[in-house]
C-alpha positions in Angstrom: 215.1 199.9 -15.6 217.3 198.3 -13.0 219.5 195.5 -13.5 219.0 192.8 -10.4 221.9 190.3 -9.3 220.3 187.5 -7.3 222.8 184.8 -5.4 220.6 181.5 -4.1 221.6 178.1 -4.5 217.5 177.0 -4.1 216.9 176.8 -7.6 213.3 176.8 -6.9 213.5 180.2 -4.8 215.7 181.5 -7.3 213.7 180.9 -10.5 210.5 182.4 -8.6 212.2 185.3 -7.5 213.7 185.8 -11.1 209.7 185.8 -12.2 208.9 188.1 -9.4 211.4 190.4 -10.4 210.7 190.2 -14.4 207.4 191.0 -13.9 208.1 194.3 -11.9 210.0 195.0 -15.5 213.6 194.3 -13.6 216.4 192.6 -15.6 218.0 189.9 -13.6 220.9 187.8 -13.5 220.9 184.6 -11.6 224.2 182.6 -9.7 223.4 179.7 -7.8 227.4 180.0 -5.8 229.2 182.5 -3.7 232.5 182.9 -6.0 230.3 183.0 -9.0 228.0 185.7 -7.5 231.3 187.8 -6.2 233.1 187.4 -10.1 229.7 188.6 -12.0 229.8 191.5 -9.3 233.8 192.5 -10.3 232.9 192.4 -14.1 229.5 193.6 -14.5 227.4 196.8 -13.1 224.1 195.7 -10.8 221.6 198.6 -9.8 220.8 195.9 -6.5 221.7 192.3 -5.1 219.6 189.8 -3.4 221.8 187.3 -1.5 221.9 184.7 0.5 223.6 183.4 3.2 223.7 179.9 2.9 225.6 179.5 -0.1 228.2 176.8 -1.8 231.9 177.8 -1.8 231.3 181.0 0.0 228.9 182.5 2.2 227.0 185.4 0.9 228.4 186.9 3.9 231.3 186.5 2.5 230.1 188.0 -0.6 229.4 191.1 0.4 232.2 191.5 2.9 234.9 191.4 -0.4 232.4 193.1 -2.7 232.4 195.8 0.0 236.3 196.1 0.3 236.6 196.2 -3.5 234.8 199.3 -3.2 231.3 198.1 -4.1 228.8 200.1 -3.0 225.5 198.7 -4.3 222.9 198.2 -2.2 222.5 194.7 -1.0 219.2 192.9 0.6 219.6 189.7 2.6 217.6 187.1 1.7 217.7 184.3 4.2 216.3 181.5 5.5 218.0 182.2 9.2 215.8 183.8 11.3 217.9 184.7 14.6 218.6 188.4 15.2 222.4 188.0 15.7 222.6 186.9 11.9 220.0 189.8 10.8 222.5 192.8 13.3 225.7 191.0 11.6 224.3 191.7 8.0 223.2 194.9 8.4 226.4 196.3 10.7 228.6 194.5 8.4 227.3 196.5 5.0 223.8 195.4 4.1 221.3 197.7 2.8 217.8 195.8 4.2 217.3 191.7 5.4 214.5 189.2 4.4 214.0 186.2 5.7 212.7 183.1 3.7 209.8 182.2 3.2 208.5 185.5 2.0 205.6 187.7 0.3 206.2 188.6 -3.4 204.6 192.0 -3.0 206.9 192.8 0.0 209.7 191.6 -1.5 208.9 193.9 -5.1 208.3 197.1 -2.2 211.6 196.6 -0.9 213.3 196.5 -3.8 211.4 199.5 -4.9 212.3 201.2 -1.9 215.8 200.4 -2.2 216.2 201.3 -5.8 215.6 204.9 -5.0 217.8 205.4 -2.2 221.1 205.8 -3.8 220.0 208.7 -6.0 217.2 210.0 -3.2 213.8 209.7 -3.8 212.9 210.1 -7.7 209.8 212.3 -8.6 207.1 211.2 -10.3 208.2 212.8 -13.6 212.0 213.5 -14.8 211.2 216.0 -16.9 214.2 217.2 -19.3 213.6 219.4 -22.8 210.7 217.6 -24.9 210.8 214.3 -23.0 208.7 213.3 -20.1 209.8 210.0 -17.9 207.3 208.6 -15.2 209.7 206.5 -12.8 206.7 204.3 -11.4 204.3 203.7 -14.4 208.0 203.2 -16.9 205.8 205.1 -19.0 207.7 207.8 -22.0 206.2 211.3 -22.9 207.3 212.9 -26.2 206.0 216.6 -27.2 203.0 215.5 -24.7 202.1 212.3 -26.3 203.1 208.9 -25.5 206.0 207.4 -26.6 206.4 203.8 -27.8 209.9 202.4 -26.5 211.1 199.1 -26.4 212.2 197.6 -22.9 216.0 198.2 -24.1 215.6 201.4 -25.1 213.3 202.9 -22.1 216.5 201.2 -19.9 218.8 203.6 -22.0 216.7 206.4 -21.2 215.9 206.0 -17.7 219.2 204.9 -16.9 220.8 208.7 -18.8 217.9 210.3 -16.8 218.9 209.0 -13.6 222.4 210.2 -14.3 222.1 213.8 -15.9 225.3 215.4 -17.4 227.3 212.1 -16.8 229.1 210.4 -20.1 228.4 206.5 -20.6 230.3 204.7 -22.6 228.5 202.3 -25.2 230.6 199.7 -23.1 229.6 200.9 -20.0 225.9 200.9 -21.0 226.2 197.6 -22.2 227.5 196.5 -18.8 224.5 198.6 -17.1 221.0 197.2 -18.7 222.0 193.8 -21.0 222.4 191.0 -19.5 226.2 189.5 -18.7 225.0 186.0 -20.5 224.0 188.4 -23.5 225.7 188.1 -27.0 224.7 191.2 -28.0 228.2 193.8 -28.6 228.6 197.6 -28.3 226.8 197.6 -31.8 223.6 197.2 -30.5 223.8 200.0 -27.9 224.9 202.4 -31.0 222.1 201.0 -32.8 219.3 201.2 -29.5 220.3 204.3 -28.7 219.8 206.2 -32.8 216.7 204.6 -32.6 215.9 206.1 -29.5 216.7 209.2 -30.5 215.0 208.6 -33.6 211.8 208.5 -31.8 212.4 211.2 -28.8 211.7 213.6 -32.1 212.8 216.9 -31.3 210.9 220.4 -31.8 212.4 221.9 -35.2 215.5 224.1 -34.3 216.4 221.9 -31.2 218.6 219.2 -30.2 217.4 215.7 -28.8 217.6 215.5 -25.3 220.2 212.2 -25.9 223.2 213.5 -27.1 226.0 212.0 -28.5 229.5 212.8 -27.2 231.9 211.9 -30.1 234.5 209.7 -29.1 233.3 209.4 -25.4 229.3 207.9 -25.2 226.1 209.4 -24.4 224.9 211.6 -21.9 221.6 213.7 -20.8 222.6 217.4 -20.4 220.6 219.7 -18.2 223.7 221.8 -16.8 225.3 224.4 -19.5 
């Protein structure tokens, strides 16, 4: 399950886009300035962000210009209420990924996101399919010895987010970077404690391991390379 910054200074916009997003099962995170925006980026991890241009105390131009020379490489999608092509060619030669402009449709705006969301590991099949467990990308539905699985929205986040990153180590830190919230009070505790009762319920065939393992000392990781 992605994690969504968006950077408007409409509250109105941004509170419906928020609800947009929700719905589609995204977690969002919501600044309403430009320095704000760019210091949420340096300390937390996004999966996308939606900016816009027009925004107090720096530009969202701006925004991604630094975020880019830190080394950010997130896809970003403008969206704008400025209209004129040399604004839309300056975003997009300048480091944006796609560019909306204000007022727009929900549904297009969910597409997009979609769209975007699978670039920057390709395009995901249908099913991840790795040892006992079955993950359906588009329907965020779970698959457990062939029978569905009943995860919470935390810990379906835990496991899409391992899936999407096979034979990679994440830190309980780092995970609770990736998928909680940065206004969250919740600590590294409750990743430990989402993730054994994940694996509590990805139940294993007898005489094999859970797909989750635990890497002692280091995080958690999906293996599918020996």
């Amino acid at each position: 399950m992605a994690k969504i910054l968006i950077v408007e200074d409409d509250p109105q916009i941004g509170q419906m886009v928020v609800y947009w997003l929700n719905q589609e099962g995204y977690t969002t995170e919501l600044m309403t300035t430009g320095p704000d925006g760019l210091q949420l980026l340096r300390s937390f991890n996004f999966d996308l962000i939606i900016l816009d241009w027009e925004l107090p105390g720096m530009s969202g131009y701006e925004v991604m210009e630094k975020f880019r020379q830190d080394g950010g490489n997130t896809p970003i999608i403008f969206l704008t209420g400025r209209t004129d092509i040399d604004s839309k060619a300056t975003s997009l030669d300048g480091g944006a990924d796609d560019y909306m402009t204000k007022p727009c449709d929900p549904r297009e705006l969910a597409a997009r996101v979609r769209s975007m969301l699978r670039r920057p590991a390709g395009l995901l099949p249908s099913r991840i399919t790795v040892g006992n467990v079955v993950l359906e990308p588009e329907t965020k539905r779970v698959f457990v010895n062939n029978e569905a699985a009943r995860l919470t929205t935390k810990e379906y986040a835990v496991l899409e987010h391992l899936m999407r990153h096979p034979n990679r180590i994440f830190s309980t830190k780092e995970l609770l970077s990736s998928i909680w919230p940065s206004t969250t009070e919740s600590a590294e505790d409750t990743v430990r404690t989402c993730v054994k009762t994940l694996r509590r319920k990805l139940m294993p065939p007898e005489g094999t391991e859970c797909v989750v393992k635990t890497v002692t000392g280091a995080g958690y990781m999906i293996q599918t390379e020996k």
